[in-house]
N, C-alpha and C positions, 0 to 999 in steps of 0.2 A: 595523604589521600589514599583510603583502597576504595580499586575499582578494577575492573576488569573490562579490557576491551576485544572487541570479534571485529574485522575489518574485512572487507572483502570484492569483488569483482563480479560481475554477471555481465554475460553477452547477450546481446539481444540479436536475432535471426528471424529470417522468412522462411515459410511454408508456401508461399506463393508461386505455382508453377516459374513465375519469371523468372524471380529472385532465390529458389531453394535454396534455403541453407545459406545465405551471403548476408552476412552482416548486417543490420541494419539501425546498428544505437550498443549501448552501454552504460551501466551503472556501476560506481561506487559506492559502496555502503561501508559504515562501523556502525556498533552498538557498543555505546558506555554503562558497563552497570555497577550503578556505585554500592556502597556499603549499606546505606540506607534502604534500599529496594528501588530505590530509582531508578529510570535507564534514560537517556539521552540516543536517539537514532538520527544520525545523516546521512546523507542521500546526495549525490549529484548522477544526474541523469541526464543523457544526451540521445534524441530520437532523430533519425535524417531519412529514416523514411513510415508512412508517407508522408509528401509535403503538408505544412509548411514543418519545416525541423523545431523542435520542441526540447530546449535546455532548463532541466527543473532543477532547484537547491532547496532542502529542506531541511527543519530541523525538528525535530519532535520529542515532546519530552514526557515521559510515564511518571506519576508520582510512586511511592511507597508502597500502593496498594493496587497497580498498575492502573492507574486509569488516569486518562487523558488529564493533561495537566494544560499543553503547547503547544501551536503548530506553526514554526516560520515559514513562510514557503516565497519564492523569487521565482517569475518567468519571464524566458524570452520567447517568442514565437517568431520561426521567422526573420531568424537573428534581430529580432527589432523584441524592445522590451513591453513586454504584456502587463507586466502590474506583479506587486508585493503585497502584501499580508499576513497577519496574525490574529489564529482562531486562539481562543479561553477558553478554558472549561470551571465551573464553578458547577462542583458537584452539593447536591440538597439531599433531603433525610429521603424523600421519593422522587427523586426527577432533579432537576439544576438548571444551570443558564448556560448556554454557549454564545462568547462574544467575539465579533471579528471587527480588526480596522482592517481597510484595506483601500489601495489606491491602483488606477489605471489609467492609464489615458482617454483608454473608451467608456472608462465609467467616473473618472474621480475621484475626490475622497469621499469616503462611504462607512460609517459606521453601522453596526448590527449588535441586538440582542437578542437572542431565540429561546426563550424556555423551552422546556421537556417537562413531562412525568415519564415516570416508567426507569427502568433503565439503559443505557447505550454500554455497546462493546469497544468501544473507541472511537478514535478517528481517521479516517481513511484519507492514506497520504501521498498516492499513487505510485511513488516507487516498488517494483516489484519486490525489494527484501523487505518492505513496509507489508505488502501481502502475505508473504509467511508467516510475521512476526505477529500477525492479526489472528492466525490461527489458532493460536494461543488459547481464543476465547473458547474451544471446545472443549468439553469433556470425554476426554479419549477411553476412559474406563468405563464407561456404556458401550465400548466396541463400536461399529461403522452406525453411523446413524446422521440425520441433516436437521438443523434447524434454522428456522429464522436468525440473522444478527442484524443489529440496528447501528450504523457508523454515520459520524457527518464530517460530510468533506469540504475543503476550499473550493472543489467545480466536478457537476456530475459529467462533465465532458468524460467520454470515454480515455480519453491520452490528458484529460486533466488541463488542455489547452485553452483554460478562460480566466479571467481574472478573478483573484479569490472571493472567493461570496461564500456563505454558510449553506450548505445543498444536505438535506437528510436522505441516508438512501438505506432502502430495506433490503436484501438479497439473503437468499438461501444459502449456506455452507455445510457441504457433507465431507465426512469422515467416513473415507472409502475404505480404507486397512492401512496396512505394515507393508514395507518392502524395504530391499536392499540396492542403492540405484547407484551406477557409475560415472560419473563426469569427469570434464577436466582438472576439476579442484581434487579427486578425491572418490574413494569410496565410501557412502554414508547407510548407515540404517534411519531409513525413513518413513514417513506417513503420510499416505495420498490424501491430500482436497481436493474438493471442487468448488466451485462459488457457481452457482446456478440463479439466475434473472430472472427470476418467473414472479418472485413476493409481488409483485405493483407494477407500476408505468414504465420502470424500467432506469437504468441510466441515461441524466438526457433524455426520458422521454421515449430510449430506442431500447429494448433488451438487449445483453449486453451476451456476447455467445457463450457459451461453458467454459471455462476457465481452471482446470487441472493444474495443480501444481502438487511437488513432492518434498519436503520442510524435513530438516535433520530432526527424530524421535526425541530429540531434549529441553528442557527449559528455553535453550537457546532458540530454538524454531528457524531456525536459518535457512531461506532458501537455497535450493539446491538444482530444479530444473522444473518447467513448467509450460505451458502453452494454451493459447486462446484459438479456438476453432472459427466457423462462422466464415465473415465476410474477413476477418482481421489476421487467419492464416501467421499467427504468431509466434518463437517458440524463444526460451530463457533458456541461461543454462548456466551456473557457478563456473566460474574457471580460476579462480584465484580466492583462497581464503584463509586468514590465518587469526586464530586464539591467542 
């Protein structure tokens, strides 16, 4: 089999007067990229603050031509279990289907079909090395510029905290520049986003505050450090990564 895997660590911390800087969750990530062009991305993520704590597993799979192929995704909320499911993607000549099963206790078993026209940039899978790896969808050789991206996710909950349903959501992402940023993983040459909530109703309903993050300048797009301002005083930060 060739493939090449990226595996890695990110800490999650507060911004929040109380909590500066004190821990508050963690992610493990890899990225499998096989021979074929495929990539395979998992995720385990664990959030304790704020309440209720929120333990996400996901699995996401790009085809050949990178576009949304799979989404497994497992939660507990609450240490009590939230619900499991799986998004499809079935791409068409102008637009395709996206289909979910999915089961909960608050909802049951629930099947879904949602056509599209137009096109989508993927599908959005809450773990923050899932938001770098989405950045992808820019084209950086227009130099700093923003545009619309269209993703559909298993829950527009802001922490992704519902049982999976199929949620389209529209938001802005700009290509801010280049920079050179230092963490604990590592010194990386990088490229600033932002994800800005102004396209529509918002996530859930509530705009979702600016969202900065700075993704290694390569194929790989690897998170590296990042933070959500607003009400949610959030900040990431790579601390373990190996190729």
């Amino acid at each position: 089999m060739q493939h090449r895997t990226i595996s890695g660590r990110i800490r999650y911390t507060s911004k929040k007067p109380e909590m500066l800087d004190r821990e508050r969750g963690r992610e493990w990530f890899s990225f499998t990229h096989h021979g074929d062009g495929s990539t395979i991305f998992r995720a385990r993520c664990e959030i304790e603050e704020p309440a209720p704590t929120v333990m996400r597993d996901i699995v996401y799979v790009l085809d050949g031509q990178g576009q949304p192929q799979d989404l497994h995704v497992h939660l507990t909320v609450g240490d009590e279990y939230m619900g499991s499911g799986w998004l499809h993607h079935t791409p068409g000549e102008n637009g395709g289907l996206i289909e979910c099963e999915s089961y909960g206790p608050s909802i049951g078993r629930i099947s879904q079909k949602m056509p599209y026209a137009g096109r989508i940039d993927g599908f959005g899978t809450h773990p923050i090395a899932g938001d770098g790896y989405t950045t992808r969808c820019m084209d950086v050789s227009k130099g700093p510029h923003r545009r619309k991206i269209r993703v559909f996710l298993p829950s527009p909950d802001h922490r992704g905290a519902t049982p999976p349903l199929i949620a389209e959501v529209q938001i802005g992402l700009e290509y801010v520049g280049d920079e050179t940023v230092t963490v604990a993983a590592g010194t990386f040459d990088c490229r600033h986003f932002r994800f800005i909530d102004d396209e529509g109703p918002g996530m859930g309903g509530t705009p979702h505050p600016h969202y900065d993050m700075w993704v290694t300048a390569d194929s790989d797009a690897v998170f590296v450090r990042g933070g959500v301002g607003g009400y949610m005083q959030t900040w990431y930060e790579l601390v373990e990564l190996e190729r």
